[in-house]
Every structure is written in C-alpha cells, then in structure tokens.
C-alpha positions as a printed NumPy array, in Angstrom:
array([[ -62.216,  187.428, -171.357],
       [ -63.689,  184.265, -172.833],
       [ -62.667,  180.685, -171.927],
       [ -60.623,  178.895, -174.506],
       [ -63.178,  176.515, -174.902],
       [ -65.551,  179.961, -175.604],
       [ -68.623,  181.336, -174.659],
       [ -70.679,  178.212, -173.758],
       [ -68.307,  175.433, -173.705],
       [ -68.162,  172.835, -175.166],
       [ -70.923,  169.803, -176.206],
       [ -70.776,  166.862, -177.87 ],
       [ -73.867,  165.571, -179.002],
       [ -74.276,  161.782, -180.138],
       [ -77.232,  161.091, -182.138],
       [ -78.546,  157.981, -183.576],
       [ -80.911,  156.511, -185.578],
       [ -82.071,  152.841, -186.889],
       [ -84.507,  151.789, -189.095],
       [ -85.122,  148.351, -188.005],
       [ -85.862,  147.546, -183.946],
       [ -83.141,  144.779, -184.29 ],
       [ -80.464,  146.329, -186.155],
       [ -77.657,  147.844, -183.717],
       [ -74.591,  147.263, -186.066],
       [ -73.356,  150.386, -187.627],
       [ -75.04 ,  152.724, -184.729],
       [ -71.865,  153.462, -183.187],
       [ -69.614,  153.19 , -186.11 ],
       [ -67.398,  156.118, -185.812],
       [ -64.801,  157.267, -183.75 ],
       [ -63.843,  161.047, -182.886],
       [ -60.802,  161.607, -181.866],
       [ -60.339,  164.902, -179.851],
       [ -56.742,  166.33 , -179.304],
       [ -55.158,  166.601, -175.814],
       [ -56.343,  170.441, -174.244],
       [ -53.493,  172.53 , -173.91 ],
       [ -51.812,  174.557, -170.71 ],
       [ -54.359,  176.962, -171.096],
       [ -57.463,  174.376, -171.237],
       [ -56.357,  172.612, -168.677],
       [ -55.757,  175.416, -165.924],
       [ -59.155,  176.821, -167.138],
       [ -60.722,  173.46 , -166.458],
       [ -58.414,  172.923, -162.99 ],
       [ -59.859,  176.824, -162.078],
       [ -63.443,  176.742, -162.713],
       [ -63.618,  173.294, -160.579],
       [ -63.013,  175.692, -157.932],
       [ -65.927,  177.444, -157.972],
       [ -66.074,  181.235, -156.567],
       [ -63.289,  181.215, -154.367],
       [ -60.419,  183.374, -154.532],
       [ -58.016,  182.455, -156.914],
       [ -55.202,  185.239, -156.816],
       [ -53.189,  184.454, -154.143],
       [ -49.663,  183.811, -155.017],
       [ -49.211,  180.526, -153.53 ],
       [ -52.759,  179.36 , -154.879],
       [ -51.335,  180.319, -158.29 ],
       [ -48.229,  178.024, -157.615],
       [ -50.133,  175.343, -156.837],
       [ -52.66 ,  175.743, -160.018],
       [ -49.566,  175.806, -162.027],
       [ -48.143,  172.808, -160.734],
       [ -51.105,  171.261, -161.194],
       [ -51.763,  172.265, -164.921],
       [ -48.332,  170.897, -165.232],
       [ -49.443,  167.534, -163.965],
       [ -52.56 ,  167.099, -165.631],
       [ -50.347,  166.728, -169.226],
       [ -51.528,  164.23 , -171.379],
       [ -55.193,  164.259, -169.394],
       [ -57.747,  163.967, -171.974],
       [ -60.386,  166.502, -171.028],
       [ -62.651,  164.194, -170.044],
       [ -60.363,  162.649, -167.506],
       [ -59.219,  165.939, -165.732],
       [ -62.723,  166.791, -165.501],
       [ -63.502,  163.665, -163.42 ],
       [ -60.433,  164.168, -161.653],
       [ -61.578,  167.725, -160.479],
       [ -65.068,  166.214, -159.516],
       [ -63.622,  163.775, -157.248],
       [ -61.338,  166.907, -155.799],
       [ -64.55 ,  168.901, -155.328],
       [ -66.462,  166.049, -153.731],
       [ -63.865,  165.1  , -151.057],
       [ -62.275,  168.77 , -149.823],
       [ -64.015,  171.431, -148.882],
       [ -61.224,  173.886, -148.722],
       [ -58.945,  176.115, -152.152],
       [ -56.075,  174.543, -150.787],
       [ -56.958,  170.791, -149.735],
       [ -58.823,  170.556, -152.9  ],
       [ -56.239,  171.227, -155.231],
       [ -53.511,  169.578, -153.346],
       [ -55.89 ,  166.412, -153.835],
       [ -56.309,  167.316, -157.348],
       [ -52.708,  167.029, -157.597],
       [ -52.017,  163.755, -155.173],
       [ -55.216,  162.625, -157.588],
       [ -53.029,  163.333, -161.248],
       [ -49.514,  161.972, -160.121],
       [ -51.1  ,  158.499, -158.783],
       [ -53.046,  157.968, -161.888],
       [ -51.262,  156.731, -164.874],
       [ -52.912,  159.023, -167.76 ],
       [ -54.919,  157.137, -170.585],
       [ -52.885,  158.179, -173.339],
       [ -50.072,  156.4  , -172.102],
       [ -52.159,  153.299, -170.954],
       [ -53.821,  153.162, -174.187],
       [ -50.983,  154.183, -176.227],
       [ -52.712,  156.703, -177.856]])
C-alpha cells in the first residue's frame, strides 16, 4: 500500500535564476500555497517518524489517533518538525508520541497565528 503522499514523497524544488549579479528583485516572486494534509497525511507523517517499531498495539493506535487529531490545521511542514523534535528527545514508541502530543497542544498552529 502506497503512502498518500505516493511512492517517493514528496519534493519541492525552488529554482532560480538572474541575469545580472545585482539584481535580486523578482527572484522570489511567487508564492505557493499548499493545502492543509488531511487525517490520513498526517497519521502517515506522525507513523513513519516512528521509525521500525511496532505500531499495532491497540493502545499505540489510540494514542496515534489522538495525535492525528491534534496535529489539525499543522501545515506539513510544521508536523514534520514537530515529529523531529519528538524523535530527538525520546527514545521510547510511547514517550515519543506522548511528547509529540504535549509538543501539538502547547503550540498554537500557524494557520491560526497567521490567519491563513
């Protein structure tokens, strides 16, 4: 079964040009707007920051639901560095995700601080 984001991911590659050494207006002269990732994005992204463990459990299942259910409104971006923090201070399924969680609920999502 293939992540929703498929095969390979996703990239987004930024690529610029200028024709004069001085010139830097109009490099970075466009904006792209990327839509919030849905339930199943986001519990794909909150999984695979878990690396090989075990993820079947019943009560780790609870807790990655809860979790996707806090992440709402994340951008993708955002959860991701959420879920690196999680990784870099627990070692453990559990601890991580229950820091994942404490992580999501204390920080106040940038679509609503942007109002985006």
């Amino acid at each position: 079964d293939d992540p929703p984001c498929g095969k390979g991911g996703q990239l987004l590659i930024l690529c610029t040009a200028r024709s004069n050494c001085d010139e830097i207006k109009g490099r970075f002269d466009k904006v792209f707007n990327r839509d919030q990732p849905s339930d199943e994005e986001r519990n794909f992204l909150i999984t695979s920051c878990l690396g090989d463990e075990e993820t079947s459990s019943p009560e780790v299942q609870d807790l990655v639901a809860l979790v996707t259910k806090h992440s709402a409104g994340r951008s993708a971006s955002e959860l991701a560095q959420c879920c690196r923090q999680a990784v870099a201070n627990c070692t453990g399924l559990l601890s991580r995700l229950q820091h994942l969680d404490r992580i999501l609920q204390s920080r106040t999502p940038q679509s609503v601080r942007g109002g985006s």
